[in-house]
C-alpha positions in Angstrom: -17.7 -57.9 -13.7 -17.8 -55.1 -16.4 -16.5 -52.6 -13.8 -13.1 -54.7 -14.0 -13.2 -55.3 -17.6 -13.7 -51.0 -17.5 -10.6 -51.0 -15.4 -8.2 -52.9 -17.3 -9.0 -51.0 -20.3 -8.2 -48.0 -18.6 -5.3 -49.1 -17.6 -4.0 -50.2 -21.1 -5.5 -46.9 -22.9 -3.5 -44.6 -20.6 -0.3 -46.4 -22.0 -1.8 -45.5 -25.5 -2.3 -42.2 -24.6 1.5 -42.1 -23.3 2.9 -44.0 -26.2 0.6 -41.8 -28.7 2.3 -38.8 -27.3 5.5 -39.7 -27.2 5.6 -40.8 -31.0 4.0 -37.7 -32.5 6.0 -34.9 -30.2 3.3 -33.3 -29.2 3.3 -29.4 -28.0 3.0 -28.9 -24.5 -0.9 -27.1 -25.5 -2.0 -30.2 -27.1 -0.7 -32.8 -24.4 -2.8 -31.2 -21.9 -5.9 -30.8 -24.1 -5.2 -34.7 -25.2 -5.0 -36.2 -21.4 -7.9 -33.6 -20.0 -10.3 -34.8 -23.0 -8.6 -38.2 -21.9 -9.1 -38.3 -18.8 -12.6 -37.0 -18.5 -14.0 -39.8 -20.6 -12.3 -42.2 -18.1 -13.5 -40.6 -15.1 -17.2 -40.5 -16.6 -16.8 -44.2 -18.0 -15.9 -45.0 -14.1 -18.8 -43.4 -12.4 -19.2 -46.1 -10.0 -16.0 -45.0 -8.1 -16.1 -41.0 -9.6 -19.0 -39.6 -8.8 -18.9 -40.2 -5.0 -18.5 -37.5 -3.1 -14.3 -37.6 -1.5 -14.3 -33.9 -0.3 -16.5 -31.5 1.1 -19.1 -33.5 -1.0 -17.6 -33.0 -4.1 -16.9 -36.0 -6.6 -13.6 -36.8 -8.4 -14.6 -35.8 -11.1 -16.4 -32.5 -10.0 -12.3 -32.2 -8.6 -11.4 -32.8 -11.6 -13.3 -30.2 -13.4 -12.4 -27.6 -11.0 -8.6 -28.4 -11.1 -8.8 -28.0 -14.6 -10.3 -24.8 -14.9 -7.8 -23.6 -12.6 -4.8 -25.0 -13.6 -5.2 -24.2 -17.2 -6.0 -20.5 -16.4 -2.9 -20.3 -14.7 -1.1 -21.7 -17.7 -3.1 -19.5 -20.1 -2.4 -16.0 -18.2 1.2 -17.0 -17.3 2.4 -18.5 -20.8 -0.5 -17.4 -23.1 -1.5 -13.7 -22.2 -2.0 -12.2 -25.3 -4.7 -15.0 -26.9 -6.2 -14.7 -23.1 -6.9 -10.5 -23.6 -8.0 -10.8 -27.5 -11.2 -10.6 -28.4 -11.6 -14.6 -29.0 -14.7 -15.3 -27.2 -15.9 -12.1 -26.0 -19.6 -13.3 -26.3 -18.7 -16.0 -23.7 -17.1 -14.1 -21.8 -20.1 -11.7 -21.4 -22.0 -14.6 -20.8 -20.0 -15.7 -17.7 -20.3 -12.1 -16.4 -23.9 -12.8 -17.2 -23.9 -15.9 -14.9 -21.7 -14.1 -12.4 -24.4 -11.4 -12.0 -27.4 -13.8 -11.5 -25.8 -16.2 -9.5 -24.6 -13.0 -7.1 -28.2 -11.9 -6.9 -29.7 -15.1 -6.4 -27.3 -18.2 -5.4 -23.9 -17.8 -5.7 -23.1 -21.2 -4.0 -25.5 -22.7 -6.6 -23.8 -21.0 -9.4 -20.2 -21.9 -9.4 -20.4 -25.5 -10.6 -22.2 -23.5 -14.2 -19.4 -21.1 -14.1 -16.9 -23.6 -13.6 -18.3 -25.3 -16.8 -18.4 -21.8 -19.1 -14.4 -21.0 -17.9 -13.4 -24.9 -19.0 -15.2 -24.4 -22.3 -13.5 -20.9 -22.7 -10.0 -22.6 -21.6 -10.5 -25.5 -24.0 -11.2 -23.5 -27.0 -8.1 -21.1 -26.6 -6.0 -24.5 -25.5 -7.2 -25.7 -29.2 -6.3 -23.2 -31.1 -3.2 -22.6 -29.8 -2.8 -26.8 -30.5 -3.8 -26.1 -34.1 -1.4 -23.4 -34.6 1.3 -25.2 -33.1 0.8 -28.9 -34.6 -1.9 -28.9 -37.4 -5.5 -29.5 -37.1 -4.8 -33.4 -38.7 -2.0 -34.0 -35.2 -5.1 -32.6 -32.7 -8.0 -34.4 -34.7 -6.1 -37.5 -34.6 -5.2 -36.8 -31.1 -9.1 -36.6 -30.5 -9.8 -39.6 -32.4 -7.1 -41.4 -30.3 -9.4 -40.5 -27.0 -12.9 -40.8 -28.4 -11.7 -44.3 -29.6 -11.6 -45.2 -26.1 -15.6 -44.7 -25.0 -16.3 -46.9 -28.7 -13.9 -49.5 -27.0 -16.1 -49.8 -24.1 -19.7 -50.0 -26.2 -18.2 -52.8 -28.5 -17.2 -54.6 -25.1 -20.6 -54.2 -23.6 -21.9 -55.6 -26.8 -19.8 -58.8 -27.0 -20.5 -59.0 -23.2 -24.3 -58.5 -23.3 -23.5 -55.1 -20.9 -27.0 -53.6 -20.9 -29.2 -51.2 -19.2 -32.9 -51.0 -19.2 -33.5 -47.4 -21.1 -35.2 -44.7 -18.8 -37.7 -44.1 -21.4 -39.6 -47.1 -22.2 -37.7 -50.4 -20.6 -35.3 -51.1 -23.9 -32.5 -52.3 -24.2 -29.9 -49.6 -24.2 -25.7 -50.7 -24.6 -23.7 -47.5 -23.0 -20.2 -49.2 -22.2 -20.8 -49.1 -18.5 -21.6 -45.5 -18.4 -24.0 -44.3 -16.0 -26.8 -42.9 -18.6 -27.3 -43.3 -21.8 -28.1 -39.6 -22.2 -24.5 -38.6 -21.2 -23.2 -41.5 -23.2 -24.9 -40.9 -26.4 -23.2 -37.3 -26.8 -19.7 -38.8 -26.5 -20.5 -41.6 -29.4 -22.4 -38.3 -31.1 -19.0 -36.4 -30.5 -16.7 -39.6 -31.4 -18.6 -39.6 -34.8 -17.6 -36.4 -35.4 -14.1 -35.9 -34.4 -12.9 -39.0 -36.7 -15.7 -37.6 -39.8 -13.7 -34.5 -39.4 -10.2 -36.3 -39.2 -11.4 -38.2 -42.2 -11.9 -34.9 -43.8 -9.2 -33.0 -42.8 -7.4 -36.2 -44.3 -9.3 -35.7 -47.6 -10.2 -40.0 -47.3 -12.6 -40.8 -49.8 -16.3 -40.2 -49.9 -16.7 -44.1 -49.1 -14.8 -43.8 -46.0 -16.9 -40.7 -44.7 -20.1 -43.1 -45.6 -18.8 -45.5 -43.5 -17.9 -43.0 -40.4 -21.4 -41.7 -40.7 -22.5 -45.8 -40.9 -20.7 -46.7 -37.9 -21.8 -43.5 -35.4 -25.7 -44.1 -36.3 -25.6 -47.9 -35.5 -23.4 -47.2 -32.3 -26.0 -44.4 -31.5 -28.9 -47.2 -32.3 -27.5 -49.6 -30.1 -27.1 -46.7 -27.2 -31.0 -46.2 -27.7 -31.3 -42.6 -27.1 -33.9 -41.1 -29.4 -32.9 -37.5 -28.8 -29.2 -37.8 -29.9 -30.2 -40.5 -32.4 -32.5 -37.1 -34.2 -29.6 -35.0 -33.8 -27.2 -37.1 -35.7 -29.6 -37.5 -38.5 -30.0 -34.1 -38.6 -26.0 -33.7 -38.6 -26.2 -36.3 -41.5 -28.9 -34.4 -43.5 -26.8 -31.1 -43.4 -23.6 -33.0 -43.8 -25.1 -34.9 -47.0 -26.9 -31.7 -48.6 -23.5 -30.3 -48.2 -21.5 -33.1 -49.9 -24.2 -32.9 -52.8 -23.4 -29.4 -53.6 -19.9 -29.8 -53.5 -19.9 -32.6 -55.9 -19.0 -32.9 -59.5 -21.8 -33.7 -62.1 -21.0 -38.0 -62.0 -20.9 -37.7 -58.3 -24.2 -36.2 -58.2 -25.7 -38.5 -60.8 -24.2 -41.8 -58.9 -26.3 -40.0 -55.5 -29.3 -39.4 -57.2 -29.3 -43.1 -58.7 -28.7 -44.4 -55.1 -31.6 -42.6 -53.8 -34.1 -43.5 -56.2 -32.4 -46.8 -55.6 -33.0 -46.8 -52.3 -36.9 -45.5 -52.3 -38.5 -48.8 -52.9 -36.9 -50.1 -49.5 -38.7 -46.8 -47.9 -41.7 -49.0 -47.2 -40.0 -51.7 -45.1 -37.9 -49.3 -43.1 -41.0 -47.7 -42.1 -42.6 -51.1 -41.1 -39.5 -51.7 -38.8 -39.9 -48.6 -37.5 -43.5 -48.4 -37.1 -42.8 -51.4 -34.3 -40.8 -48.9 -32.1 -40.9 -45.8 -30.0 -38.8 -43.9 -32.7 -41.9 -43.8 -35.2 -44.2 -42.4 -32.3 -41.5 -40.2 -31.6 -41.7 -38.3 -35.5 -45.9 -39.4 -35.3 -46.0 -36.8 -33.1 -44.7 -34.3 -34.9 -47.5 -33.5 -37.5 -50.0 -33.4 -34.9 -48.0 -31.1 -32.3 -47.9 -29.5 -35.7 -51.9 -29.5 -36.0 -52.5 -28.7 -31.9 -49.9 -26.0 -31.3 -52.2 -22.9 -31.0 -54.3 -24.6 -28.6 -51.1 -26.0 -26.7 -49.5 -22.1 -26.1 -51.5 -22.1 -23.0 -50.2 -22.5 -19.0 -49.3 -26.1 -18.6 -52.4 -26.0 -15.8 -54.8 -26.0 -18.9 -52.8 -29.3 -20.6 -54.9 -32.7 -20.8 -53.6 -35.5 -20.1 -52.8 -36.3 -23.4 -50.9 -32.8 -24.3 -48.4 -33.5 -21.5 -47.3 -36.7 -23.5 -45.4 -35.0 -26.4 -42.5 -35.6 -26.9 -42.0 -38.0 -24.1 -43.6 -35.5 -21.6 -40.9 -32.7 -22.6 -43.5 -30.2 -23.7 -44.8 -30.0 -20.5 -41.5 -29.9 -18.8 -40.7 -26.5 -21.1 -44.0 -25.1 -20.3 -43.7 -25.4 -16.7 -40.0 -23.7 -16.8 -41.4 -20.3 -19.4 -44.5 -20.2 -17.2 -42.6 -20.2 -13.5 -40.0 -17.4 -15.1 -43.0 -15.4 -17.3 -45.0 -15.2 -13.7 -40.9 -13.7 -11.7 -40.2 -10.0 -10.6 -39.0 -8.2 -13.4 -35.0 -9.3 -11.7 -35.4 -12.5 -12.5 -37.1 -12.1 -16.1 -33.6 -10.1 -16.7 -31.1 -12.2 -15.1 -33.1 -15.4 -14.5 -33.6 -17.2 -11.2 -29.7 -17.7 -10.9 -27.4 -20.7 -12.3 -28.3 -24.3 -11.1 -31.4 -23.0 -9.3 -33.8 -25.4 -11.5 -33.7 -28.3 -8.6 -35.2 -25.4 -6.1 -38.2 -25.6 -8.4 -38.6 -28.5 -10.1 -38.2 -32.6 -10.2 -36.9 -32.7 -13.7 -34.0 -30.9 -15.8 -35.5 -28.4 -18.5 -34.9 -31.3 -21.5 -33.9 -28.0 -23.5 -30.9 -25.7 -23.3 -32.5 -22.8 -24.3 -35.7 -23.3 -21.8 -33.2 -23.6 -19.3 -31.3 -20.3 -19.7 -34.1 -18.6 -19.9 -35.3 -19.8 -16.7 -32.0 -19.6 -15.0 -30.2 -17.0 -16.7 -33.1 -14.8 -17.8 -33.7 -12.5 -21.0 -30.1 -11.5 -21.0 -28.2 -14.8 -20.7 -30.4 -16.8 -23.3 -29.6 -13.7 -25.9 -26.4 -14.2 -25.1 -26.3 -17.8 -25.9 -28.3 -17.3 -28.8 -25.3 -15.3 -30.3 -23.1 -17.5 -29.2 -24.4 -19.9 -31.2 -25.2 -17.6 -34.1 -21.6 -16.2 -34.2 -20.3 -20.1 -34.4 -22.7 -21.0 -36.8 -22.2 -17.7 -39.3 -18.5 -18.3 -38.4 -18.3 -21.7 -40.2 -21.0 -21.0 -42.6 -18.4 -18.2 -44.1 -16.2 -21.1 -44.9 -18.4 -23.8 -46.0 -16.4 -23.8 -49.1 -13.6 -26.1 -47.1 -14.7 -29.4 -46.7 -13.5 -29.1 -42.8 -15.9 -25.7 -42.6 -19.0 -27.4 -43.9 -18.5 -31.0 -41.6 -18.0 -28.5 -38.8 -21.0 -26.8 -39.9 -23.2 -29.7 -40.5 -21.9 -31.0 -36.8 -22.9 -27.9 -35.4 -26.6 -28.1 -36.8 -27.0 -31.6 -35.1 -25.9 -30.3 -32.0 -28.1 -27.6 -31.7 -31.2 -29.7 -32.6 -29.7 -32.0 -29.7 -30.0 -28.9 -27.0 -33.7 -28.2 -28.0 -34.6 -31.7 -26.9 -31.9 -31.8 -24.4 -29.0 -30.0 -22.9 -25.4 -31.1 -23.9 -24.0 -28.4 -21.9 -25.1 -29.6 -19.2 -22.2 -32.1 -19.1 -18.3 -31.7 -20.0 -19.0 -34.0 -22.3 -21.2 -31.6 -24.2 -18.8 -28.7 -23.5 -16.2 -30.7 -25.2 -17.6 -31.3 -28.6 -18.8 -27.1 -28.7 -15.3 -25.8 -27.9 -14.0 -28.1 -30.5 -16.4 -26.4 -33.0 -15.8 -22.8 -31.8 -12.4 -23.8 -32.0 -11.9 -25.2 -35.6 -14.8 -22.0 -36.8 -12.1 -19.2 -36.0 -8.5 -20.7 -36.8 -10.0 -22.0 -40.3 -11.3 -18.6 -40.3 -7.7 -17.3 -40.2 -6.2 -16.7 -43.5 -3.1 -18.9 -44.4 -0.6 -16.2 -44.3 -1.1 -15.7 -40.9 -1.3 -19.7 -39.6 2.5 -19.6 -40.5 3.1 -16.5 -37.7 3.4 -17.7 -34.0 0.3 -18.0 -32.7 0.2 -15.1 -30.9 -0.9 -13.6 -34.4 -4.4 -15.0 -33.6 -5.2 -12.7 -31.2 -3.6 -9.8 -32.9 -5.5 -7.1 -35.3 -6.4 -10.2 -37.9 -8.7 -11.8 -35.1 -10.6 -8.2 -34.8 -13.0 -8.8 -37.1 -14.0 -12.1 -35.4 
């Protein structure tokens, strides 16, 4: 029944979408960044027809993927040549060389699908920019918020309809919206949280409406019932909060200081409620991992029984990916044992972004995304002053404690939320003076220094 509810709203939203559009004159740059974000969430929302395989054993919405990076590079070279040769994104690029290398050595079949994924997260990040330039960051955030709106749809429908799924984990009751996993699911409410905190910045809205964004993605997330994005957000939140502290006048911080100690008393029952549920075990563990983690740096052959539990068996999983590459030829140490090549050796997906380039992409790809990261973070960090720069910031540190406990770039969906990020970290980056020029400016001599 929900698979037809799904559908009408499908049908409806992609009116929205046109209607949306239409209204705001959109650039040509942000339509197609709008309908690809778009479209994506409504191919993944309908996974019962989309992920069959249709040709050569590909799914729509591998197709889909693929088309995309295609078509958009073909748009990019032929229209947008000068922001395609800057230096925008050069530590990406390297890192696709990276992954062209090892999957040549090892698997090349194997290795497009991850290439595929770094050229759409390069292509979405220069479509962005270009959108920003061209309409305003408010015009693409509220274009975002337009098609993350749509997944939140679906989860208050599976809500009202009693739309569950049994959670992987432990047998709970997790509400995705009709999505296939909740894992998947949980990033795009993690990512939908963010895109309207930042519209609600970019917007200046007052502190009370931020509160209630914030309020709003950590139920959704409760009621999706992924621990591991559920973490993230709070660490997101934390940042975010710290952030908003700082930035404060002296009432404002008085008025936040009064509403914690308020708030301690009620410390006591929160813990109670939590104490009943897997959550609780999940931070219980951390003190004693704490305690046990010289006697835990061993081969994953020397675990007891009990050792393999942490973190819902994920410690294990990580050692068995270091140990496999630590015992390779000194090849696949550098370059890793090729893209995609984890399900020749294993059951399970690393449950860690970084464990898995290391396996995959060796010593040279995992330093690679290391800087990536670094570069993004240092990026935003410079302009933490702007309330966009710090949310941005504060998003960013969520999301990388969500790929040590899981990978988010794994999926589009991930990809998504990190190209926004690297996208709004170098135009808000760009002095005003030069966001007036044509856009072309970006990739000129000012961008050098990025």
């Amino acid at each position: 029944m929900f698979l037809g509810v799904k559908f009408v709203v499908l049908l409806v939203y992609l009116f929205i979408g046109y209607k949306w559009n239409q209204k705001n004159n959109t650039s040509l740059a942000l339509k197609i960044v709008f309908w690809v974000v778009l479209l994506r969430l409504m191919l993944s929302s309908m996974h019962e027809i989309t992920f069959l395989g249709v040709v050569a054993g590909q799914s729509l919405i591998s197709l889909f993927s693929l088309a995309f990076a295609g078509l958009t590079t073909l748009y990019l070279l032929y229209y947008k040549i000068p922001i395609v040769r800057s230096r925008i994104l050069w530590p990406v690029k390297i890192l696709v060389v990276v992954l062209i290398v090892s999957g040549m050595i090892n698997s090349p079949i194997s290795a497009i699908s991850e290439i595929v994924k770094w050229i759409v997260l390069i292509n979405l990040v220069l479509l962005f920019i270009i959108s920003m330039n061209e309409n305003g960051t408010k015009k693409v955030f509220y274009g975002l918020a337009v098609c993350y709106l749509y997944p939140v749809i679906l989860l208050i429908l599976s809500i009202l309809l009693r739309e569950s799924k049994a959670s992987e984990a432990d047998g709970s009751t997790s509400y995705i919206g009709g999505a296939y996993h909740e894992a998947a699911f949980s990033v795009v409410i993690f990512s939908a949280g963010a895109i309207f905190l930042l519209l609600a910045t970019d917007l200046r809205k007052s502190g009370v409406v931020q509160a209630f964004v914030i309020l709003v993605m950590l139920s959704m997330l409760i009621l999706v019932n992924y621990r591991t994005t559920l973490l993230a957000a709070l660490a997101f939140v934390a940042v975010y909060s710290i952030f908003k502290f700082l930035s404060a006048k002296q009432l404002q911080k008085s008025i936040m200081i009064v509403a914690i100690l308020t708030a301690i008393p009620a410390l006591p029952a929160l813990m109670s409620l939590m104490s009943s549920g897997s959550l609780y075990e999940r931070f219980e563990e951390i003190p004693v991992f704490v305690e046990q983690v010289g006697e835990l740096m061993v081969p994953y052959d020397y675990y007891y029984d009990e050792d393999g539990k942490f973190f819902s068996g994920r410690l294990m999983i990580w050692n068995q990916y270091i140990t496999t590459w630590s015992e390779g030829t000194l090849t696949e140490k550098l370059v890793g044992y090729g893209p995609g090549s984890w399900q020749d050796y294993f059951t399970l997906y690393a449950h860690n972004t970084f464990v898995s380039a290391l396996f995959e992409w060796g010593v040279a790809g995992l330093v690679i995304l290391f800087f990536v990261f670094i570069t993004v973070l240092l990026r935003l960090l410079k302009i933490s002053l702007n309330p966009i720069g710090y949310t941005a910031f504060s998003v960013l540190s969520g999301f990388i404690v969500l790929n040590l406990a899981t990978m988010p770039l794994w999926q589009i969906e991930g990809m998504l939320l990190f190209s926004i990020l690297i996208a709004v970290s170098i135009y808000e980056s760009v002095p005003k003076t030069v966001k007036t020029h044509p856009y072309m400016s970006i990739a000129g001599q000012e961008r050098s220094r990025l």
